[in-house]
N, C-alpha and C positions, 0 to 999 in steps of 0.2 A: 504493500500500500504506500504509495507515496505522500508527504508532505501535506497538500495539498488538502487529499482526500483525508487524511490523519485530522486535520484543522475541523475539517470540514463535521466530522462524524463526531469529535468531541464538540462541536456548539450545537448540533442536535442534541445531542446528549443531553447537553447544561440544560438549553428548551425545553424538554422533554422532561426531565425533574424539575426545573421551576413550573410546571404547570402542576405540584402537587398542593403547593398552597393556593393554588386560585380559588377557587369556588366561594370562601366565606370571607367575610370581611373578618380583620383582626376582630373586633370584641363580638361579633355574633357567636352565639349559642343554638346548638341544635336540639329541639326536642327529641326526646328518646325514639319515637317513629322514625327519626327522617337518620338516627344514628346506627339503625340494624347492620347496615351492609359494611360499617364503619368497623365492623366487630370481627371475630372471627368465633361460629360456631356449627355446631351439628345440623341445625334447623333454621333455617329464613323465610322470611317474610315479607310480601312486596309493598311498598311504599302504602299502596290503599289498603294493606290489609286481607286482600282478597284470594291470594296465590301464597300458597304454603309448600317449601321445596325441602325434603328430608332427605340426608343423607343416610343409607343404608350400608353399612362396612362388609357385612358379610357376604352380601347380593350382589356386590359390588355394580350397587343404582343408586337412583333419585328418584323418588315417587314426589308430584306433584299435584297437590290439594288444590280442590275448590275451599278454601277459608268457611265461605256463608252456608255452602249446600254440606261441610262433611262429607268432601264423598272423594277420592283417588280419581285422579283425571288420566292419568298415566303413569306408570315406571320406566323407566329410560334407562338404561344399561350405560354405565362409564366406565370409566378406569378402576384399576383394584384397589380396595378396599377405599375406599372416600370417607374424609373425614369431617371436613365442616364445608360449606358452602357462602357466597355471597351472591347477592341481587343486586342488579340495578336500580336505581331509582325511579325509572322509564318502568320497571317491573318485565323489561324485554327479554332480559339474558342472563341465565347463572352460571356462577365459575366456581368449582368445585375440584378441591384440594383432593390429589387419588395418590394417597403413598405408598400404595404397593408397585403405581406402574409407572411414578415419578413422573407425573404430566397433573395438567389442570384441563378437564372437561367442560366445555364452553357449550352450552344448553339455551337453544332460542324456545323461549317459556311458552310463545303462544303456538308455535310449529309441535311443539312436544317434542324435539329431538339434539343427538350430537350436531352442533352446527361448525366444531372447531376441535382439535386439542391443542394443547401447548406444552412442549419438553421443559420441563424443568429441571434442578437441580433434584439431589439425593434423599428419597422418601417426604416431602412435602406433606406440612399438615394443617396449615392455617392461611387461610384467604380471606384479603378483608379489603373493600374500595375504599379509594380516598373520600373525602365529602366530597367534593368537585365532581368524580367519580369518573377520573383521567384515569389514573394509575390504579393499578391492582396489586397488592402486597402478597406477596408468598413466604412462609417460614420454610427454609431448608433442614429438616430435624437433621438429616445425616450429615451433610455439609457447613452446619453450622451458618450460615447467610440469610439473609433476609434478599428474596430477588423483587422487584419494582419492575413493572409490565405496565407498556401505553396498550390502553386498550383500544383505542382507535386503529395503531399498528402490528399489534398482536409483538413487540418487541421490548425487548429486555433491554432496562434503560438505565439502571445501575445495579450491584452485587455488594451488598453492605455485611463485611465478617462482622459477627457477633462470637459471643461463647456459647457455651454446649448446649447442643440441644432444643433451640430455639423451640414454638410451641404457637401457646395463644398472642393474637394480634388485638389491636386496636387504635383505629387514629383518635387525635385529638379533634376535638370539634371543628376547632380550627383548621385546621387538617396541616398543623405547622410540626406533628409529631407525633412519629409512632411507637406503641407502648408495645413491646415483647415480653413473654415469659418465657423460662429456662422450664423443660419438663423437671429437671432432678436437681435444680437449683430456687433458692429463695429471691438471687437477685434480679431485679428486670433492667432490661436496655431499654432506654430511650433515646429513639434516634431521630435528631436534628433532622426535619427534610429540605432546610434551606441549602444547609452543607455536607450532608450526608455521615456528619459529625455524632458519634452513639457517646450515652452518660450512662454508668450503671448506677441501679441503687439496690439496697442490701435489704432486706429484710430482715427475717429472722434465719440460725442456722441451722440444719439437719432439716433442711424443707424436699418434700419431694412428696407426691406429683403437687409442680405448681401449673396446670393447663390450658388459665384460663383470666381474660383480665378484662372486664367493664369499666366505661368510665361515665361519668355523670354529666348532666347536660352542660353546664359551664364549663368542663375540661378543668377543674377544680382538683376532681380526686380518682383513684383508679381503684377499682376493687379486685381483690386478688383471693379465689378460695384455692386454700395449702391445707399441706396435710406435712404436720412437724413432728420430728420426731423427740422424743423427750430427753434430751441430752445424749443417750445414746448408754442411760446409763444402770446402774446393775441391779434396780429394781425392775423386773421382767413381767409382773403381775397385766393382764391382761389393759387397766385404765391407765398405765404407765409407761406405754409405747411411745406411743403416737398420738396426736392430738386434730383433729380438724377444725380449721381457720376459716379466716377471712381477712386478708392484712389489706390495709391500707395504704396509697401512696399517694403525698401532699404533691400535686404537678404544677404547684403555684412554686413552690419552694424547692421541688426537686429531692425531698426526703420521706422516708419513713414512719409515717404516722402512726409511733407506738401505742397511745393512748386511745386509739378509734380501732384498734384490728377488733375481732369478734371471735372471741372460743366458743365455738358450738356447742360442745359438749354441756357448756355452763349455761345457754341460753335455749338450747331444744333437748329433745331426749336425743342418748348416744347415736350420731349418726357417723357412717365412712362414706370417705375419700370425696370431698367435695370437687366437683367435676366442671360446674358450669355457673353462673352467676349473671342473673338480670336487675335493673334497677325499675321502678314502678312508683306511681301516684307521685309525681314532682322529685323524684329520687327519694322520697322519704321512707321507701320498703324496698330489702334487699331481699331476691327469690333466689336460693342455693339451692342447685341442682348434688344428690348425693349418690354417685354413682355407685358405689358397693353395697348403703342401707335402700336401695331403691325407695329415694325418699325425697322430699324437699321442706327446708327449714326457710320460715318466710319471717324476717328480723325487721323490725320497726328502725331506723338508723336516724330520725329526723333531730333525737337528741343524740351526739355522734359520741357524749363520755355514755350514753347511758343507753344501748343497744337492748329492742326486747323481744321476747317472743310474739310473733302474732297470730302463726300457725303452723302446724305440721301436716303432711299431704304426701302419703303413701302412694308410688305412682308402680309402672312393673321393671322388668328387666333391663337393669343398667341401664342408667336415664343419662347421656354423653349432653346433654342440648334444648336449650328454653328460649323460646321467644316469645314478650310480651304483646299484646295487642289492649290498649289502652282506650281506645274509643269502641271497641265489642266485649271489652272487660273480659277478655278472656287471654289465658297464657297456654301455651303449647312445649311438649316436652316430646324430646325423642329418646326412646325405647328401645335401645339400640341391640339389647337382645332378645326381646319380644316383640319388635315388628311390629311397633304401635307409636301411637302421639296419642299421648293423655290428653282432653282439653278440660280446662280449668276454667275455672268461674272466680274470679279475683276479685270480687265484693264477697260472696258468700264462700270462698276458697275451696268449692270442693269440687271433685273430677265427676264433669258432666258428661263425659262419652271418652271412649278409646278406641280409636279408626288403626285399623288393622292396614297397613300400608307394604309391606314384603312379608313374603315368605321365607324366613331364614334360609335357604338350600343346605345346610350342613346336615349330616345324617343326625341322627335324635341322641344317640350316645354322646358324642361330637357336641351337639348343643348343648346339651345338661351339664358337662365337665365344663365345658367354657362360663356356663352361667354359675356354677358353681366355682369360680375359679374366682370371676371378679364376685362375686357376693359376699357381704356377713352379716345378710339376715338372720338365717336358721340356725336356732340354736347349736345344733348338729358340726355346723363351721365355723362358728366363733360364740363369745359370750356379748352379749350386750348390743352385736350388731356393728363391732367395733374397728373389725380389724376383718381384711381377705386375705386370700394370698395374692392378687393382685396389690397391696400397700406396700410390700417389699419385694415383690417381682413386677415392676411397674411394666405393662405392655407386653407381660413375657419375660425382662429383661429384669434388672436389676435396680436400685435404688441409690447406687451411690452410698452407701453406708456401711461403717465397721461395728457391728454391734454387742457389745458387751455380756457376755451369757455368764451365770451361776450355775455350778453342779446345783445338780437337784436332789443327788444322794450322797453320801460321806466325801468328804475331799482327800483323797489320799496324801500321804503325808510329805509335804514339803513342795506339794503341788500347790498354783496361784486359785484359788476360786473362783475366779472371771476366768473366762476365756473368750478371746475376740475372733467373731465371723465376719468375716467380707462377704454383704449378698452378691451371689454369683446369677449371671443371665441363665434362663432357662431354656435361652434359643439352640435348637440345636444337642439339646441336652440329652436325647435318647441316645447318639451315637455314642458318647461318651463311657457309659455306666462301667464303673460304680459313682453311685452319687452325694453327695456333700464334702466339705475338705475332707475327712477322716475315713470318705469311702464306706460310712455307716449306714449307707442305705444300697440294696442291687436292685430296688425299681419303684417306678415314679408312684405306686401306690404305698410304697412305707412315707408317704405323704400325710400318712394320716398321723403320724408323729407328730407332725408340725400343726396339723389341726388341732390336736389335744393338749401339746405342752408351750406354744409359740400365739398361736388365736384360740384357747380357753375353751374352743370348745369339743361336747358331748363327743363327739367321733362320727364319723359316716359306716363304720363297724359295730354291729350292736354287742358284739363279744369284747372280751380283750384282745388287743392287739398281739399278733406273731412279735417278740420281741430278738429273733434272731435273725440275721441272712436265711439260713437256711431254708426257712419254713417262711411259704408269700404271703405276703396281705392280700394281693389279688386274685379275684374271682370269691372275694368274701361280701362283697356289697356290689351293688348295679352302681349307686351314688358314688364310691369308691373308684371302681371301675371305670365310671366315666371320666371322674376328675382326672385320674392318668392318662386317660386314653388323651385328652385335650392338652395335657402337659407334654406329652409323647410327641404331639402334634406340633410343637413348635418348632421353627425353623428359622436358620440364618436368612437374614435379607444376601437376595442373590446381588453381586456383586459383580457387573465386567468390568474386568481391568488386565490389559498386558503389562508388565513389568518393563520398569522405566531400565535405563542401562546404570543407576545407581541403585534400584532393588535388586537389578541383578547377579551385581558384585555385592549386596546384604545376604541373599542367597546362596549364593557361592561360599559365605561364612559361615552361614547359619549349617549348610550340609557337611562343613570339612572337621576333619578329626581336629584342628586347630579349638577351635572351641566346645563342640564333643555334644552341640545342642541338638543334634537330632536322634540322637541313640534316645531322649526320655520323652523328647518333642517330634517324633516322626509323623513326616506328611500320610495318608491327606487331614487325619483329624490331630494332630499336632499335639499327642499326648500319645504314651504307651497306655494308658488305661492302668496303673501300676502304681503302687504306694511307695515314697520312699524319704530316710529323714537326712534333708539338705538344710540342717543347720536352722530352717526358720522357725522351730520349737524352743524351748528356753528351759531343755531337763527332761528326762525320758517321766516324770512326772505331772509336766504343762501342762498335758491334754486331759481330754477324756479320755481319749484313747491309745494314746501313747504320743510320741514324736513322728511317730509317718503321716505324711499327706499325701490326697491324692495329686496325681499330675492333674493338673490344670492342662486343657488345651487353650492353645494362643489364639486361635482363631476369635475374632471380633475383639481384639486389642485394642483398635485403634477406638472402638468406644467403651470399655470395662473398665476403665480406673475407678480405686487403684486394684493396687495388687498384692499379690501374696495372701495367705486366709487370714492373717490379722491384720489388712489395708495397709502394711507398714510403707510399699512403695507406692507414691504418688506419680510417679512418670516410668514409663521403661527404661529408662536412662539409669533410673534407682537400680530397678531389679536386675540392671546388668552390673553392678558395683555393689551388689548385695555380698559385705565382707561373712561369709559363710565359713565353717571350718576349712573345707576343703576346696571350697571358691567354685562349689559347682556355678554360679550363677556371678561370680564376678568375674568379667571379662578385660577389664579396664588395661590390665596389666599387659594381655596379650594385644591389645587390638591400638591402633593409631586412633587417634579420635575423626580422621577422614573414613577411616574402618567403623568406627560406632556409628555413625551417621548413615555409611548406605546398611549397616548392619538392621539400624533401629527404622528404615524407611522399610524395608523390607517385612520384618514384622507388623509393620501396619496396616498393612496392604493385606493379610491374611482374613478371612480366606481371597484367592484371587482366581479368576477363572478368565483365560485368555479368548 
């Protein structure tokens, strides 16, 4: 490209982003109606009210409502797995975030069909227009970016790096800035759209899942429902976890408004993993979607020290998505594994109809373990309603957290009584087995250990549990049975990538007797499957169960931090200087640091398929 045309392409560029503050005048405020598209979530709704577009994850569609008649107008088949959706104003076109097949599906609403797609970057989860409704914001969860699309030219008009995990969107009223959440982080970016310039701000720590962020009609405050985890620390008792939230953020000030967040627990009955969040009547009522107690906690916030209950509203399977509609006084929820929109009646708060909008397609065993995976209603899987196994395996995947565990029976002598776990991903995790660091479990149904001594609750086994390897927990419960069968089912996001000519000389390392990593990390699952003690126990008395761990397979490195089963290493860079008795894992000495670099790009890159 020459000069010329180089000039030329960055002042469209500049163009094409400064068209994201146009639409409102600096101090205009948008009423909540005209803010939906501004958002990013499961369910929308078109500027009159009249067209309600849900995304379905499983179905991998969008069923589109008549709003007044209740009644499915059509399903339209997109991309895989979708996850939140936006409207235009015009109520003409939805763009709808598909992270299974890394594109955005462009849906002309009155046609009923695909009118477009758009390549994006790595598993995409959040879509939200500008107010103006130029640009169209996408969260890259795997690439970590925020990508900006002119919708008039279906073209990518800047790539703004954030940190991990990006999530829920939302512009300011203004449309002078956009609010991101981190999935397995507390802190949010805000990014400048004049100069494409990002602020973080911090919340609280040990937050994970944060997925979700509303803001009020003045661009005053941002509401953020988290799910925190309780220092992390050695009381295990089932209300001493994790906590679900609501934190606030002052967008006047640019800080954390610790005095106005919201514990749920303390203002409704125990509810989990708050999922989604609407504001309603003048913003004086916040509606929290709770996607594990299939529930919603509806909080008076008009007095901002003195948040109250005003009502609880029992919706069905895993509620991901709410949109308010203020002039039919009715709110909408998506049901994400029940194939349903609850509709609500927001004067007298209770579910007036539930419109059956897809058909799951997963076979029935397949649906029960998934819906039991994210849930903790039944007593059977949790106590109190409090905790799933989706709250530490967030998406399948892990939470970012080193958690503090106490024997539960005599501590052998001279051994620590905590013991620290790294939650590990579950993607991918059948190939592996045996399962947990200590290799205490050989298959996804001794799950029900974790049900009874980790979420408090009954059991999905009406006997006692097989308490050894030898003898299976599976094929003793259907409920049992199923929840493995759905954990079994998870899988690495597939990945193409050819190997650059500096992964390739990390590979040429990584296989040579010089550093000796592939005799315990052999390809393709990048573990022998094999117990052994390299040093990161602290006494053949640490453990539970002795000083051996299992291998860990590498594969999905590049987003599992940290590392090792007590999180000791925060970067692979650690765990390749991890001073070990025998240095199985510190390389530092043999390798040039030109060597650690295509060494550790190469690890990253796993799994990779050419």
């Amino acid at each position: 490209m020459n000069r010329r045309a180089s000039i030329l392409m960055l002042t469209l560029l500049f163009l094409s982003v400064a068209r994201l503050g146009l639409g409102t005048s600096a101090n205009a405020t948008l009423p909540n109606v005209e803010a939906r598209a501004s958002e990013s979530h499961a369910i929308a709704l078109t500027l009159d009210g009249s067209i309600l577009v849900v995304v379905n994850p499983d179905s991998n569609s969008v069923s589109i409502l008549d709003a007044d008649m209740l009644l499915v107008k059509a399903e339209i088949h997109v991309g895989v797995d979708p996850k939140t959706v936006a409207v235009d104003r015009q109520g003409r076109h939805a763009y709808i975030a598909c992270q299974g097949s890394d594109c955005v599906s462009v849906i002309d609403i009155a046609a009923l069909e695909v009118i477009d797609t758009w390549s994006v970057g790595d598993r995409p989860t959040g879509v939200a227009l500008s107010p103006n409704g130029y640009i169209l914001a996408v969260s890259e969860f795997g690439d970590d970016a925020i990508r900006l699309i002119d919708i008039a030219s279906s073209e990518t008009v800047a790539s703004v790096p954030v940190t991990d995990r990006p999530y829920g969107l939302a512009f300011t009223p203004q449309g002078k800035s956009l609010v991101v959440t981190h999935l397995l982080r507390g802190n949010v970016t805000i990014v400048d759209l004049d100069n494409l310039s990002c602020t973080s701000v911090s919340t609280w720590m040990n937050v994970a899942p944060a997925p979700a962020v509303t803001i009020n009609a003045e661009g005053s405050r941002a509401y953020l429902p988290q799910t925190m985890a309780h220092g992390l620390g050695r009381n295990t008792q089932f209300d001493n976890t994790v906590f679900a939230k609501v934190s606030v953020i002052d967008l006047l000030q640019t800080t954390h408004s610790t005095g106005e967040h919201i514990s749920l627990p303390e203002k409704d009955q125990p509810v989990g993993l708050p999922w989604d969040v609407a504001l309603a009547r003048d913003d004086t009522e916040l509606w929290v979607v709770n996607a594990a107690s299939n529930d919603l906690s509806i909080i008076n916030i008009e007095d901002p020290d003195r948040p109250r209950r005003v009502a609880h509203i029992s919706v069905s399977h895993n509620p991901r998505g709410i949109v308010i509609d203020e002039f039919r006084e009715r709110a909408y929820v998506n049901n994400t594994l029940a194939g349903t929109v609850s509709v609500i009646d927001t004067t007298t708060y209770e579910t007036i109809d539930e419109i059956p909008v897809t058909k799951i397609p997963l076979p029935p065993i397949l649906l029960e373990g998934k819906r039991l995976f994210h849930t903790s209603v039944p007593g059977t899987v949790a106590k109190a309603a409090w905790i799933s196994c989706n709250t530490c395996h967030i998406e399948g995947e892990h939470d970012g957290r080193t958690w503090l565990l106490q024997y539960t029976g005599d501590v052998p002598v001279g051994a620590d009584p905590v013991i620290r776990r790294n939650t590990t991903s579950l993607l991918g995790m059948v190939e592996t087995y045996p399962l947990r660091w200590s290799a205490e479990w050989d298959e996804s149904a001794d799950s029900e250990f974790s049900i009874r001594f980790e979420q408090f609750g009954t059991g999905l086994i009406e006997e006692e549990m097989h308490p050894t390897l030898e003898t299976p927990n599976q094929g003793r419960s259907y409920a049992l049975d199923s929840l493995a069968t759905y954990i079994d089912s998870l899988r690495l996001p597939e990945r193409q990538h050819t190997l650059t000519p500096t992964e390739e000389r990390g590979k040429v390392l990584f296989e040579s007797d010089l550093t000796g990593c592939a005799v315990c990390h052999p390809a393709p699952l990048y573990t022998d499957l094999m117990q052994h003690d390299v040093g990161t126990v602290d006494g053949k008395d640490a453990e539970w169960f002795g000083p051996l761990i299992d291998t860990p397979t590498l594969r999905f490195l590049y987003d599992s931090a940290p590392y090792f089963h007590d999180g000791s290493a925060a970067t692979v860079f650690e765990t390749l200087s991890f001073p070990s008795l025998h240095s199985e894992h510190d390389v530092t000495s043999i390798l040039t640091t030109a060597q650690m670099d295509d060494f550790i790009a190469f690890l990253l890159v796993l799994p990779y398929s050419r």
